[in-house]
C-alpha positions in Angstrom: -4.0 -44.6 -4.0 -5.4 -45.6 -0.8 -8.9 -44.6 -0.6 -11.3 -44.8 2.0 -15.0 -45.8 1.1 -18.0 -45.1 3.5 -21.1 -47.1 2.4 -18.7 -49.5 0.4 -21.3 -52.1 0.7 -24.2 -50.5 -0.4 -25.6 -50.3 -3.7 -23.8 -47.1 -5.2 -21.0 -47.9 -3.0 -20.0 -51.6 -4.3 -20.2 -50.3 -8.0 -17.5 -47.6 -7.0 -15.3 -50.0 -5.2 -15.1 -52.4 -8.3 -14.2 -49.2 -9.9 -11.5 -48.3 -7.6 -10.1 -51.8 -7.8 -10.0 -52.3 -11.4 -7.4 -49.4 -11.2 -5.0 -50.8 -9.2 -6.5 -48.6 -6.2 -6.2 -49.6 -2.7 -9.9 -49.3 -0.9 -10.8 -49.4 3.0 -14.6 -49.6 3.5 -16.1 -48.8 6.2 -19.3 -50.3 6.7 -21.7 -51.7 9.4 -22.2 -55.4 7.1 -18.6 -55.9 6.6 -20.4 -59.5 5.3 -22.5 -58.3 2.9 -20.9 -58.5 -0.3 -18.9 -61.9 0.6 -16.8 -61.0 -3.0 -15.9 -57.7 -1.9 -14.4 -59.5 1.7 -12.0 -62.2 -0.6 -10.7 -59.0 -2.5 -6.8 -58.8 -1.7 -7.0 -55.0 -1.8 -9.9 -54.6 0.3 -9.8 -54.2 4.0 -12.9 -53.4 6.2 -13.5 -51.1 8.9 -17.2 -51.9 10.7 -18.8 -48.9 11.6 -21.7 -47.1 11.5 -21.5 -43.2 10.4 -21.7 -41.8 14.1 -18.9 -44.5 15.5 -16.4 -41.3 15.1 -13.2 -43.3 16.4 -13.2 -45.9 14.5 -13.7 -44.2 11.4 -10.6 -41.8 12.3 -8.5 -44.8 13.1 -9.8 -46.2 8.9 -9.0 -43.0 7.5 -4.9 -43.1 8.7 -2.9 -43.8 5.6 -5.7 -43.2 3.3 -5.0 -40.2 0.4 -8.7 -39.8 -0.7 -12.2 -40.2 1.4 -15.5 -41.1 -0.5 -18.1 -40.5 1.6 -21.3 -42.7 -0.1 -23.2 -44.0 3.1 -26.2 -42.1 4.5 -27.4 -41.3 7.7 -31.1 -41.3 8.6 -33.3 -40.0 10.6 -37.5 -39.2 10.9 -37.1 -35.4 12.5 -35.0 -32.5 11.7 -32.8 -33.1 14.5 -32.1 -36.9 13.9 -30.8 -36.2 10.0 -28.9 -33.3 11.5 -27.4 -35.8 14.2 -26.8 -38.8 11.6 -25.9 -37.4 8.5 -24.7 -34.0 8.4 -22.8 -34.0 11.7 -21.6 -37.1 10.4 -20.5 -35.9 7.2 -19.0 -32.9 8.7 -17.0 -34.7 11.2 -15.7 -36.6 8.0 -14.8 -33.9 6.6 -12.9 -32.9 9.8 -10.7 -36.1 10.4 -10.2 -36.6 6.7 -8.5 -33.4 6.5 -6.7 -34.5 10.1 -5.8 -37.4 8.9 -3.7 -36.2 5.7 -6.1 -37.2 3.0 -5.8 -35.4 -0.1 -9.0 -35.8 -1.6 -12.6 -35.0 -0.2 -15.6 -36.6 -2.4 -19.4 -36.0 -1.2 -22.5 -38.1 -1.9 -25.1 -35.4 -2.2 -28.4 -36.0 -4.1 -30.5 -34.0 -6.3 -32.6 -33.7 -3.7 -30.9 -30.9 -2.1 -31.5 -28.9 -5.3 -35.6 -29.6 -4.0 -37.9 -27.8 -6.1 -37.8 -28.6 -10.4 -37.9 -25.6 -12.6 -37.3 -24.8 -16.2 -33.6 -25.5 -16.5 -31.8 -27.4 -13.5 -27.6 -27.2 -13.2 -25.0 -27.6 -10.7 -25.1 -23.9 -9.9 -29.4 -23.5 -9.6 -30.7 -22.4 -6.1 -30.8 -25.6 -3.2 -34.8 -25.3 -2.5 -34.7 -28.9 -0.7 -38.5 -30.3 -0.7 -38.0 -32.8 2.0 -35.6 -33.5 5.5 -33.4 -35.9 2.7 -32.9 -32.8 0.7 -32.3 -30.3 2.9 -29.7 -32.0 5.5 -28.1 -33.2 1.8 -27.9 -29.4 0.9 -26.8 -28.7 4.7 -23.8 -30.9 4.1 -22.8 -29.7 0.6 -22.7 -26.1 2.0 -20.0 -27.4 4.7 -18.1 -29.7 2.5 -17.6 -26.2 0.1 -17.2 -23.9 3.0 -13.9 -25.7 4.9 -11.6 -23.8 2.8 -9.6 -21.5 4.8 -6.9 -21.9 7.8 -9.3 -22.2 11.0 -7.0 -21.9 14.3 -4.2 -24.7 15.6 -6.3 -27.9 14.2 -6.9 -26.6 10.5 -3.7 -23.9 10.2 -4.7 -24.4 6.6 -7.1 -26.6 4.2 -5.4 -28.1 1.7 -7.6 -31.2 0.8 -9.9 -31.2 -2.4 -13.2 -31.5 -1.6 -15.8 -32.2 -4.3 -19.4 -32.9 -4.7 -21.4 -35.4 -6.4 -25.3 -34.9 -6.8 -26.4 -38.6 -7.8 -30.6 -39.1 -9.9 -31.9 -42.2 -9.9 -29.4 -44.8 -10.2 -30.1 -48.4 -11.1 -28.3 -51.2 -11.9 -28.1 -55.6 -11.4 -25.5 -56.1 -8.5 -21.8 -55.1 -9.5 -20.6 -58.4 -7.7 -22.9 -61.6 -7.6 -23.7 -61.6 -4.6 -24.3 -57.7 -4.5 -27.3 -55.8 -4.3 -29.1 -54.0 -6.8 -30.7 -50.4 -6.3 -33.3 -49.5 -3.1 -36.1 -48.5 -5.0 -38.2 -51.2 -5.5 -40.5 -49.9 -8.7 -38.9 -51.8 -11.1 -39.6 -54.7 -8.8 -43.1 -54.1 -8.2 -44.1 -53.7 -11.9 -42.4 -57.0 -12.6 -44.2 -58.9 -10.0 -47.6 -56.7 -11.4 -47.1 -58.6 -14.7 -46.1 -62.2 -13.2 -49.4 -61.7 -11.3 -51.7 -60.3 -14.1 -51.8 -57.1 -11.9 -52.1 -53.3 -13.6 -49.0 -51.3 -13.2 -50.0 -48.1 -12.0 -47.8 -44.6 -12.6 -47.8 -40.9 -12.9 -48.8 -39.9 -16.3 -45.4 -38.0 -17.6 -43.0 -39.4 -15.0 -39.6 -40.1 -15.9 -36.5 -39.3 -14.9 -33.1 -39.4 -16.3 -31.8 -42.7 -15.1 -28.2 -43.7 -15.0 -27.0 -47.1 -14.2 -24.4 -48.0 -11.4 -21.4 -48.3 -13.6 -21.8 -45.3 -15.1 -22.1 -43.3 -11.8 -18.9 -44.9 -10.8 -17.3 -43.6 -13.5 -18.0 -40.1 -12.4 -16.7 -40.9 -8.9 -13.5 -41.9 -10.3 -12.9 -39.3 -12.9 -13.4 -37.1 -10.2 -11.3 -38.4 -7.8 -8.2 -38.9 -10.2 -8.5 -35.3 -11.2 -7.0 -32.1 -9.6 -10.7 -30.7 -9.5 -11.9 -28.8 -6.0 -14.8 -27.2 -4.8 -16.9 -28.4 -7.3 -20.4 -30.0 -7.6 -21.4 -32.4 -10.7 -24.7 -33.9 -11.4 -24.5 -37.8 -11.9 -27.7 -38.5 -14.0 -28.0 -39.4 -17.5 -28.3 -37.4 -20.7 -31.9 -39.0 -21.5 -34.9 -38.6 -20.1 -36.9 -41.7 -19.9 -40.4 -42.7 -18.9 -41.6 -45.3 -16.3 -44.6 -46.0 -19.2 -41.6 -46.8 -21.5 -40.1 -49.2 -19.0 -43.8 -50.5 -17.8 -44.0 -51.9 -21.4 -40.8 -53.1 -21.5 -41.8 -55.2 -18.9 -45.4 -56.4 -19.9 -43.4 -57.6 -23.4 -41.5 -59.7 -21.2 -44.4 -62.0 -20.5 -46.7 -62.9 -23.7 -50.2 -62.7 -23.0 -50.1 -60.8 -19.6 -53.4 -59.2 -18.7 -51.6 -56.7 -17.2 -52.1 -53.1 -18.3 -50.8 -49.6 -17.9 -53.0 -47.4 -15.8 -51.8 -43.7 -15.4 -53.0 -41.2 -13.1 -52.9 -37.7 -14.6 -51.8 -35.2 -11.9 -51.6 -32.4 -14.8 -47.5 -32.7 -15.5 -46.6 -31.7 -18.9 -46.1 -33.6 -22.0 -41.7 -31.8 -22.0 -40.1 -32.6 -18.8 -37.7 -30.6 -17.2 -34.2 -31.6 -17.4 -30.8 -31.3 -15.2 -28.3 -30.1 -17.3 -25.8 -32.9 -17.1 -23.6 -30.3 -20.0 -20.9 -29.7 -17.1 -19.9 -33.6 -16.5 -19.3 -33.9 -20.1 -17.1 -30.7 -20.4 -14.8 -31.3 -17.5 -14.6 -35.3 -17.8 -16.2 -36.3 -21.3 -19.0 -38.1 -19.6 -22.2 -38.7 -21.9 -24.9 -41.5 -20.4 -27.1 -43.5 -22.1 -28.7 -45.5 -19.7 -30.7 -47.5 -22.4 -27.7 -49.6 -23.5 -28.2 -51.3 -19.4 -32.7 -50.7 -19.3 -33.4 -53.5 -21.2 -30.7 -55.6 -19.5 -31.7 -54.2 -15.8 -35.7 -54.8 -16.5 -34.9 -58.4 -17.8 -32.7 -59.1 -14.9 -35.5 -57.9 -12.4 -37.9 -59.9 -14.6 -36.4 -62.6 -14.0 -35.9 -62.1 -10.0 -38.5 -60.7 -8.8 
C-alpha cells in the first residue's frame, strides 16, 4: 500500500512510518523538515513531499497514487480563527483531495482533548466538551472527518473512502530512529535535570494519566489502517493508569544520594482517577497497553540525556 503520511517527521509520526515500513508499505511524508530524521531520508521506500499543512497544492500533487492518507501533523494557531485557518481547514481540505485523489483510506489524528471535560467514565462515544482552542478545533475536525459520507454534487458524486479516527493520550517514547526525536512534553525532562541538579520535583498531588509509548500507538494506526473499519473513533492510551509521583521516584532512584525530593501540591483531586475506557481498541483489534514494560526504559533514557 502506498500511504501518505502528514507529520511523518514528528514524534508520533516517525514511530508510525517505521511501522508502515516494517510491513512492506510504501510511505510519502509530507513534511516541512524533510531533513529531520536523516534515517527516514536513506529509506528506499520513503519519498518526501515538503510542505506545510496550508501549502494545498503540493500536498494534492503527494497524495496521487497514494491508497491511504494519515493525517498526524498539527496546525496551530493563538486565536479561534488561526486553529480554524491551520488545522481544521487544513484537515478538511485533506479530507477533500484525499478522497479526489482516489485514496481508499482516511485516518485522523484527533486528541483526547476534543473529548475536553473528564467525568466518571470516558469512551469513544462520551460528549466532545473541548476545554481549550486544541480541543475544540480537534473536535471540529473529527465532526467533518465523520460527516463526508454521502454523494455531495459533481466533485463528490459519492464517498467511498474510509475515514477513521484516532484520539491519541499522552504518548512517550526514546526516538524510533537514532537520530529521531522523542515526545514534546518536556516533564520527564525537567524532573531529570531536577535530580542532576539536587532540585525538588514539583507535581499535582493525584496526577497521572494513562501513558502509552510510541510503538504502541503505532500499532493502533496500523491495525486500523489494514482493516475494513469506517467511521469509527478509537482511543490510543494505555490500559494503566500511572502516576507522575511513581515516575518522579523512578527518577530520584536513578541518582544515589540525590537531595532531591517530591513536593506535591494538593489541588483537592481524588485518591481513584477517572479513566478512558480503552475496552473498544481491544475488542475490535486485540490491543491491551502496558506502558510500564517501556517507563523504566524511557525514564532511564531521559536520565541519561537530559
Amino acid at each position: 500500500m502506498r500511504v501518505f503520511v502528514t507529520g511523518g517527521t514528528g514524534f508520533i509520526g516517525h514511530y508510525v512510518v517505521k511501522a508502515l515500513l516494517e510491513k512492506g508499505h510504501e510511505v510519502v511524508v509530507a513534511t516541512r523538515h524533510p531533513n529531520k530524521v536523516p534515517s527516514l531520508r536513506a529509506q528506499p521506500k520513503v519519498s518526501f513531499v515538503e510542505a506545510s499543512l496550508t501549502d494545498f497544492d503540493k500536498m494534492a500533487d503527494g497524495l496521487v497514487g497514494c491508497d491511504a492518507c494519515i493525517h498526524i501533523a498539527l496546525g496551530w494557531g493563538e486565536t479561534p480563527t488561526s486553529m480554524l485557518m491551520n488545522d481544521t481547514r487544513a484537515t478538511v481540505t485533506l479530507l477533500e483531495m484525499a478522497a479526489k485523489a482516489g485514496c481508499k483510506k482516511f485516518i485522523q489524528t484527533s486528541s483526547t482533548a476534543a473529548m475536553g471535560r473528564m467525568r466518571p467514565v470516558m469512551r469513544e462515544v462520551t460528549s466532545n466538551l473541548p476545554l481549550d482552542l486544541y480541543g475544540a478545533t480537534k473536535a471540529a475536525g473529527e465532526a467533518f472527518v465523520l460527516g463526508f459520507r454521502h454523494g455531495y454534487g459533481k466533485n463528490f458524486p459519492e464517498v467511498t473512502m474510509t475515514r477513521n479516527i484516532i484520539r491519541p493520550g499522552y504518548t512517550f517514547g526514546n526516538p524510533a530512529f537514532p537520530d529521531g526525536c522523542s515526545q514534546p512534553d518536556r516533564r520527564f525532562f525537567e524532573m531529570a535535570r531536577a535530580v542532576k541538579d539536587g532540585q525538588n520535583i514539583n507535581i499535582v498531588k493525584n496526577d497521572g494519566t494513562q501513558f502509552i509509548h510510541a510503538s504502541q500507538q503505532a500499532q493502533l494506526y496500523l491495525k486500523l489502517l489494514e482493516s475494513d473499519k469506517n467511521e469509527e473513533i478509537y482511543l490510543g492510551l494505555g490500559s494503566v493508569w500511572v502516576s507522575w509521583k511513581e515516575i518522579a521516584e523512578k527518577m530520584i532512584a536513578l541518582c544515589p544520594g540525590s537531595k532531591s525530593k517530591i513536593v506535591e501540591t494538593d489541588l483537592g483531586w481524588g485518591d481513584e482517577p477517572m479513566l478512558f475506557d480503552v475496552q473498544k481498541i481491544k475488542d475490535h483489534f486485540g490491543l491491551v497497553f502496558d506502558a510500564h514494560e517501556f517507563l523504566d526504559g524511557h525514564i532511564k533514557w531521559t536520565f541519561d540525556n537530559a
